[in-house]
Structure formats: C-alpha cells, structure tokens
C-alpha positions as CSV (number, residue, x, y, z in Angstrom):
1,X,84.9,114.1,154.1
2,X,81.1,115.5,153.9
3,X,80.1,118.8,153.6
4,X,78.1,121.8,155.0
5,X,74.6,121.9,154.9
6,X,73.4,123.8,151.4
7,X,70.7,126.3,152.7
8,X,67.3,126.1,151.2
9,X,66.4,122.1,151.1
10,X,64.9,120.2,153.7
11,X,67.1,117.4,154.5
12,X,64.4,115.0,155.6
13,X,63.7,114.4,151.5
14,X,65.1,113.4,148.6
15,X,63.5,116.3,146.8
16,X,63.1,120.1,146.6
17,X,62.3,123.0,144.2
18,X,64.8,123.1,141.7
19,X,65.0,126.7,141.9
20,X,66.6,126.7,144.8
21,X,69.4,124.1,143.0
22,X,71.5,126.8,141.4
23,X,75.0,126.4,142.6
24,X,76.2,129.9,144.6
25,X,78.9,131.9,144.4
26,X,82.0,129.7,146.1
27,X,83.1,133.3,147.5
28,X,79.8,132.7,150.2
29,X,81.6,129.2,151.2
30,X,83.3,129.9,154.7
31,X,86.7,130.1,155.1
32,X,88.8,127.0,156.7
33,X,89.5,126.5,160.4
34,X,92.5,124.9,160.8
35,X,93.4,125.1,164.4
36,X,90.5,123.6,166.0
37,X,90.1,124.5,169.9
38,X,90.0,122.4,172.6
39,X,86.6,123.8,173.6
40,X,85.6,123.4,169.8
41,X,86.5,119.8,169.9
42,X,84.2,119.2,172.9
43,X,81.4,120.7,170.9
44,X,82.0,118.8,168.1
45,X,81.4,115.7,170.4
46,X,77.4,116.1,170.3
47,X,77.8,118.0,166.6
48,X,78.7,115.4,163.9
49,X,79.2,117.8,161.4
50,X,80.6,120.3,163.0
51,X,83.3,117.6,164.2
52,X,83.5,116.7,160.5
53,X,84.3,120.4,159.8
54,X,86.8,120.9,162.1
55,X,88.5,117.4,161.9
56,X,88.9,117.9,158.3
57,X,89.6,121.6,158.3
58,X,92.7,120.2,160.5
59,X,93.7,117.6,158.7
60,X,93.7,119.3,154.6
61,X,96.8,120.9,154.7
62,X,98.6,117.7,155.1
63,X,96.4,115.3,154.7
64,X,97.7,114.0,150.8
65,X,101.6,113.7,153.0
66,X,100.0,112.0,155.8
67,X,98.4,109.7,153.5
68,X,101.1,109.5,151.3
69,X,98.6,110.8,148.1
70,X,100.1,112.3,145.1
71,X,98.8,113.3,141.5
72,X,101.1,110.9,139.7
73,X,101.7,107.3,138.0
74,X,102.0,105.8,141.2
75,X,97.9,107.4,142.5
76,X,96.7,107.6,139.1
77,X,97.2,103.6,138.5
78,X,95.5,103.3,142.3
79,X,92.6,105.6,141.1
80,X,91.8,103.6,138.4
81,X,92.2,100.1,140.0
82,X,89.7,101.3,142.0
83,X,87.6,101.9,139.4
84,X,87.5,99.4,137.7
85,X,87.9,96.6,139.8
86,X,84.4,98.6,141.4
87,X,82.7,98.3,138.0
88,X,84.1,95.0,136.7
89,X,81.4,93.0,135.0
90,X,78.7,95.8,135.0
91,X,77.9,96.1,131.5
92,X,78.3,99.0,129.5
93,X,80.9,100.5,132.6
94,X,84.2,100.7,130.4
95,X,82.5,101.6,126.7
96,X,81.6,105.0,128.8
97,X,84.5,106.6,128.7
98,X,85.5,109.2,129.4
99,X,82.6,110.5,131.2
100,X,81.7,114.1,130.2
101,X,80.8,115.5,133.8
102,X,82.1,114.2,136.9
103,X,81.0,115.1,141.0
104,X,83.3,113.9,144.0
105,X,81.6,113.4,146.8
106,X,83.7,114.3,149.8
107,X,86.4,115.1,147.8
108,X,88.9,115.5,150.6
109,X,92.2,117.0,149.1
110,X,90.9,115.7,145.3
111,X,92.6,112.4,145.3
112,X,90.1,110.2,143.8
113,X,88.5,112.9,141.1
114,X,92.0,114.3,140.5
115,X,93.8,111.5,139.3
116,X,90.5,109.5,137.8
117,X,90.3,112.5,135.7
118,X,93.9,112.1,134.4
119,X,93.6,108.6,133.7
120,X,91.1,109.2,131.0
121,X,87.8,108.3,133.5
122,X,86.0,111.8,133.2
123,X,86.5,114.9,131.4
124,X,85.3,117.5,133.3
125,X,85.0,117.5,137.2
126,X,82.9,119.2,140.3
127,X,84.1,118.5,143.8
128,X,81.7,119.0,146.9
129,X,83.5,118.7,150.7
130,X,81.8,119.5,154.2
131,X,84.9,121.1,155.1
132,X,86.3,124.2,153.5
133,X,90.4,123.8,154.1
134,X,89.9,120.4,151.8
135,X,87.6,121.9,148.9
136,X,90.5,124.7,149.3
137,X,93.0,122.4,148.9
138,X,91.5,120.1,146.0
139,X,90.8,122.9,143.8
140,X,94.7,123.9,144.3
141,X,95.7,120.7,142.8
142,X,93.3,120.9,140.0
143,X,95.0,124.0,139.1
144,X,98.1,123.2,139.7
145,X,97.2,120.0,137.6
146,X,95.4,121.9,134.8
147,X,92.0,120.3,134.9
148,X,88.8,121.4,134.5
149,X,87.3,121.2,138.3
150,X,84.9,123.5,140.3
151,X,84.4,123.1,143.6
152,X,81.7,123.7,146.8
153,X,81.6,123.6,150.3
154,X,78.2,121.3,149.7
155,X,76.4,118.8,152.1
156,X,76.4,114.8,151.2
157,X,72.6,114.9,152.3
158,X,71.7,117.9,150.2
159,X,74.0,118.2,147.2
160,X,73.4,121.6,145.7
161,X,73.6,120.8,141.9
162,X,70.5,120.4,140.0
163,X,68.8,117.0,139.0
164,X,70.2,115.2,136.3
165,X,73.6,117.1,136.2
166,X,76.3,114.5,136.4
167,X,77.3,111.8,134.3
168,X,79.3,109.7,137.2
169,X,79.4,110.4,140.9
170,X,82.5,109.2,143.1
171,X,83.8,108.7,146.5
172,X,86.7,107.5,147.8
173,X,86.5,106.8,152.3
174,X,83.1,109.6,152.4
175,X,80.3,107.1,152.7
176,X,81.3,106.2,156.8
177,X,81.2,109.9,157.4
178,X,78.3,110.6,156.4
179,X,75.1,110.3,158.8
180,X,72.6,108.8,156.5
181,X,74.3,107.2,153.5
182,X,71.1,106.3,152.1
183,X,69.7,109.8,152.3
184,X,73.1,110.7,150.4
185,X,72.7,107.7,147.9
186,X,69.5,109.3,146.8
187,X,70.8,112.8,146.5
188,X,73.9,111.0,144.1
189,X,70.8,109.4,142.1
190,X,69.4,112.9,141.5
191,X,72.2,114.4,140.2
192,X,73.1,111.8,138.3
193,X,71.8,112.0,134.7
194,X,69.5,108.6,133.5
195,X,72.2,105.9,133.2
196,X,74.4,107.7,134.9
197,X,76.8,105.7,137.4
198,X,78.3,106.0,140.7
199,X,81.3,104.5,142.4
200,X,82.2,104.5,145.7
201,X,85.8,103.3,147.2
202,X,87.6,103.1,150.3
203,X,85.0,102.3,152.4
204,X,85.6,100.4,155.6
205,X,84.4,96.4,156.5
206,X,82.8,96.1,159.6
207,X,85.4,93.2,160.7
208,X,87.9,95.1,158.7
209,X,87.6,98.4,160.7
210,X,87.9,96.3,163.9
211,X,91.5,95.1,163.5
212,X,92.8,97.9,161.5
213,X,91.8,100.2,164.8
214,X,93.9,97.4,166.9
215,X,96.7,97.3,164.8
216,X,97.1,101.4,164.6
217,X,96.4,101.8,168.7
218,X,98.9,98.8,169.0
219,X,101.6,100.3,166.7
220,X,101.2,104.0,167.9
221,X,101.6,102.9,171.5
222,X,104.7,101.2,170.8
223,X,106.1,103.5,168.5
224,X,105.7,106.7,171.2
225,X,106.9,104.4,173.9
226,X,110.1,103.3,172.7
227,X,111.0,106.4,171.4
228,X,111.1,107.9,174.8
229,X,114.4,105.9,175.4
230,X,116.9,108.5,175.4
231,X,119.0,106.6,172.6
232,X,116.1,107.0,170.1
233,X,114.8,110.4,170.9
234,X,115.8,111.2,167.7
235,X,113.2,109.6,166.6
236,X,110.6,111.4,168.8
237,X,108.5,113.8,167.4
238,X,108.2,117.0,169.3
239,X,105.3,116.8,172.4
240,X,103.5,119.4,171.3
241,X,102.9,117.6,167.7
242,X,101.8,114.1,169.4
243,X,99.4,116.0,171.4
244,X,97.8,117.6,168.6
245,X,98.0,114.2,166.8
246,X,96.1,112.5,169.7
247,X,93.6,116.0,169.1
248,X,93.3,114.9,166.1
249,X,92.4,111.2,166.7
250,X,90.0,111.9,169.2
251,X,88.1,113.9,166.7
252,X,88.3,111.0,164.1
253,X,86.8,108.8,166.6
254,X,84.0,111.2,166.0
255,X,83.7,111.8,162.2
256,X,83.9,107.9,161.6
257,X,80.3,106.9,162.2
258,X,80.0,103.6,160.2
259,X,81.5,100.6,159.2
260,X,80.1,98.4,156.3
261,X,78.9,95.1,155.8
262,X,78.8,94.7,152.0
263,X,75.6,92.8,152.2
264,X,74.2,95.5,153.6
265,X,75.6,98.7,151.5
266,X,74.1,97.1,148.4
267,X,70.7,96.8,150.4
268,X,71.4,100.5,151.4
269,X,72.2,101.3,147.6
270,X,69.0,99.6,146.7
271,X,66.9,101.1,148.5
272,X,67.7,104.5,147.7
273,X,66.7,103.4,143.8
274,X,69.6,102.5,142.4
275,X,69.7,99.5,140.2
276,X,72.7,97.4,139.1
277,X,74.3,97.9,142.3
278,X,77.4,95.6,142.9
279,X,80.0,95.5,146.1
280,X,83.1,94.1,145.9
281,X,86.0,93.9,148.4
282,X,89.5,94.3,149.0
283,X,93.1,94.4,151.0
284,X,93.2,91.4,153.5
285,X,96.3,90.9,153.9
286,X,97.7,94.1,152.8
287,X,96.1,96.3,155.7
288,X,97.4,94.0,158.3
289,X,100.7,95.3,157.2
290,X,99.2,98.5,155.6
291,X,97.8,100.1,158.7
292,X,101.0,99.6,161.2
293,X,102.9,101.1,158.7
294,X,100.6,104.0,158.3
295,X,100.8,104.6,162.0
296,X,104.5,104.7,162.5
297,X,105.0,106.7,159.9
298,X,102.4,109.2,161.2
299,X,104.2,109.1,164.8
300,X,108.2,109.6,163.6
301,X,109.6,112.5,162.0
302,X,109.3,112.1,158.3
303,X,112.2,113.2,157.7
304,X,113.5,110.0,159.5
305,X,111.8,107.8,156.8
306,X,113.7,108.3,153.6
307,X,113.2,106.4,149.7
308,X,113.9,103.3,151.0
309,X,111.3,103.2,153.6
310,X,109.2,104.7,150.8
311,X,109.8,102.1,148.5
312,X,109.6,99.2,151.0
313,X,106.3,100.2,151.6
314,X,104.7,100.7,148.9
315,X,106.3,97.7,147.3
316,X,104.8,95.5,150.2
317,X,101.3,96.8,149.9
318,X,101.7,95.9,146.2
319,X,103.0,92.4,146.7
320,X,100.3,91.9,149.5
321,X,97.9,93.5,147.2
322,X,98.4,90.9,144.5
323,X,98.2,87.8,146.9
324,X,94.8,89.3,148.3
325,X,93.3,89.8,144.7
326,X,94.7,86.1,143.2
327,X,94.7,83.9,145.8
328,X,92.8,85.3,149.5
329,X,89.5,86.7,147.7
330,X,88.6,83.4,146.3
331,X,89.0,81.4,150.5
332,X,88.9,84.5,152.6
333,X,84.3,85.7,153.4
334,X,84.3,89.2,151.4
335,X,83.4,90.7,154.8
336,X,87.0,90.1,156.4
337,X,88.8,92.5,153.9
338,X,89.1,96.1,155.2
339,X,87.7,98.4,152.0
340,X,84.4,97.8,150.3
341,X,83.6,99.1,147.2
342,X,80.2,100.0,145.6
343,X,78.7,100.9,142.8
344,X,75.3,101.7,140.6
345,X,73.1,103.2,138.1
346,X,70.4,105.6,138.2
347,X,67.8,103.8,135.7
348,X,67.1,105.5,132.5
C-alpha cells in the first residue's frame, strides 16, 4: 500500500525545492484499475510499483471484508492498541493528544487513520496510497464517517506535502511494500513537524512471515481440495473466483518485498535521523491460529461463514492475543512474533 511516483522530485534524495511541494489537484490522480490483465500482471513482475498498483487497485474494493476491517468499537479499540502499545514508555507520547494533523502512509482502504482518528489520536487527517482504487475507497469512508481527511495518489519515497507539515505520521502493513523504507523514513521525517512522531504497525517478522506463508498455502490447499468432494461443493467457491484469487496471490508474492528483523528496522529508523526510535512486537500465538483462519475464510463463500464463525474468531484472536501479551512476550525472542511495530521522533 505505497503510492505513485509524485512528479518533480528526484527520488535518489531526501530533499528538493519546496516549490515543487504544493499538493495538486486530486482530480490529476489517475483513475483505479481494478481488473488487472493477465499480460499486466506479467509486467508488473519486473515493475514493483506498477505490481503495487495493480495488486492494490484489485484488491480496494473488498479489501476492508476480506480483511474483516470495519470503522467501529471492535477496529477502533485495535487501532489504538496499536498505538499505544507502539509508543508505550516514549515520553511525552500520550500528553500529545490529540494530534492536530495527521498523514497515513499507505493508507490502504483508511483503516489505521480512520479509526485512530475516532479514538481521539488525531484531529485532522491526510491519506497518501500508491494505488488509486484504495485512496478512492479511504476517502469514502472518511465521508461516510464524517472526518476531516484529504487524500493523494502520492509515492512513499517522495511524499508530496511540504516539510514540516504533519504532526504524526502512520502506517499500518506499508513499510514491506515499500522499496527503500529508509528512503521513505526520511521523507516521514520531513513532513513531520520538530517533535513530531511516527508510528508504524503491522509490519511483518522475518521468522514470523515464514510460517504465516506455510500455514496460509497449507490451509488454502486443503480448503480447495476438500471442497471438491461432491458432498461439500457447496462450499466451493465458484472457479472463476479461485482463479482470480490465485491472480491475486501471485501478484502479492510481488508487492511483499520485505520482512523485518526488529533489530534492524530501528537501525533502518536510525539512520534515516530519527531519534527515540523503539520496536516492539506482537501476535505469536495468535497468527498461528490467525492466519489459517484468514485463509479459509478467504477460500469459502462468505456467506457460508455466519456470526458464530465471526465471533469464534475474533474471540480466539483475542484470547490468544492476551496470552501472547502476558505470558509469551516475556519467554518467546521478539523476533518469533509475526508484526513488528515501530516508532520515532523527528528531533526538534
């Protein structure tokens, strides 16, 4: 969930004329491209972002039901978790809200901003996205939700607001899509404003990604086996809508080009000038259950998987959740977990 190059800016630097900063008309961004061809996947093999477009551009229209995100208790309470179980122990973190001006990076559909915003974290919100369908999509649900959110089809590497603009910056699953993450960390630290913060969440653990891929390939074979037996083909989704999923996975294959230690994200952070830079981990044991589930409920027909389902499993990952923050984060290396977190502050 990057964005598309902002013209004007060399991308090799950190820096550039701030005249050419000013933020253009968002009728200039281009249109979304949902339907992505099989000669345009191809393309996209040797064209990161172009296969970020077009992955995402596929994906935006249902991307908050395939991920099961909403704009409610439920996402706002995970939102801010996230928050501040990034920022717990950095000084000064909490006594800054609400933030006035707030920038998500990758925004995707808006799930991170969005709901961050209506749990009191920021005020006022701008939300950048290599793909156009998902900066579409995110600034529908901050109408829909009544908050105060623009939005660009805008680069990671070359943000197009001017220096000193924001008061926080976050992410939530952008940083492995982006090619050079500390090229992008800089680009965060110019926007932000002096003592301005950033917070990244959702990231993926080296070790982390590793099983999570097994368990999903694992669960999606099984799934699309077994429901080939003629007494369960009810529970078969239609051919053509596997094979587009299996589209769609190829290109993902694509647009995930990292996996974190958190070791060496804070080096990363560092190095691009941030200061007070803390990662922290999270969900052991609740993405060995969380990512099978994800997977078969991507490869059934939802309407197959009613409340109970829903409430199974979101009541596991909560359980599981709990016994990964109490008891497995104090005996379990910080590198096994599956999401790392980050944050900093550009220095005054």
């Amino acid at each position: 969930m990057t964005a598309s190059p902002h013209d004007g800016k060399d991308s090799s630097t950190g820096s550039a004329d701030t005249s050419l900063r000013a933020v253009p008309d968002a009728s200039s961004d281009p249109t979304p491209n949902p339907h992505a061809t099989a000669e345009q996947v191809e393309a996209a093999r040797s064209d990161t972002k172009l296969a970020q477009v077009l992955y995402h551009d596929w994906e935006a229209e249902t991307y908050d039901d395939k991920w099961s995100i909403s704009y409610d208790e439920r996402c706002i309470d995970y939102a801010r978790g996230r928050f501040d179980q990034a920022v717990s122990g950095q000084a000064g973190a909490q006594e800054a809200l609400p933030y006035g001006r707030a920038l998500e990076l990758g925004c995707g559909t808006g799930f991170f901003l969005l709901n961050l915003m209506q749990a009191g974290v920021a005020e006022k919100g701008s939300v950048t996205d290599l793909s156009p369908g998902m900066v579409k999509v995110a600034l529908r649900n901050a109408g829909h939700l009544n908050l105060d959110v623009d939005g660009r089809v805008a680069d990671a590497e070359t943000i197009p607001y001017e220096d000193n603009t924001f008061d926080l910056v976050v992410g939530h699953a952008v940083l492995h899509h982006i090619p050079d993450v500390e090229q992008s960390l800089r680009e965060v630290l110019r926007v932000l404003k002096p003592g301005g913060r950033f917070v990244f969440a959702g990231e993926p653990t080296t070790v982390g990604n590793f099983y999570a891929r097994w368990l999903g390939r694992l669960t999606w074979e099984a799934t699309t086996r077994t429901t080939k037996l003629p007494f369960l083909s009810s529970w078969r989704k239609p051919q053509e809508e596997l094979d587009e999923s299996s589209r769609a996975a190829a290109l993902e294959a694509i647009v995930d080009l990292h996996t974190f230690d958190p070791t060496d994200l804070e080096n990363v952070a560092v190095s691009a000038g941030a200061v007070e830079v803390q990662a922290r981990t999270e969900e052991f044991a609740a993405a060995l259950l969380g990512w099978p589930v994800r997977t078969f409920e991507a490869a059934v027909p939802a309407d197959k998987l009613g409340w109970n389902w829903a409430k199974f499993a979101f009541g596991s990952w909560k359980t599981l959740s709990w016994l990964d923050e109490k008891v497995l984060t104090h005996v379990v290396p910080r590198g096994y977990f599956y999401n790392v977190m980050i944050t900093g502050v550009k220095s005054d």
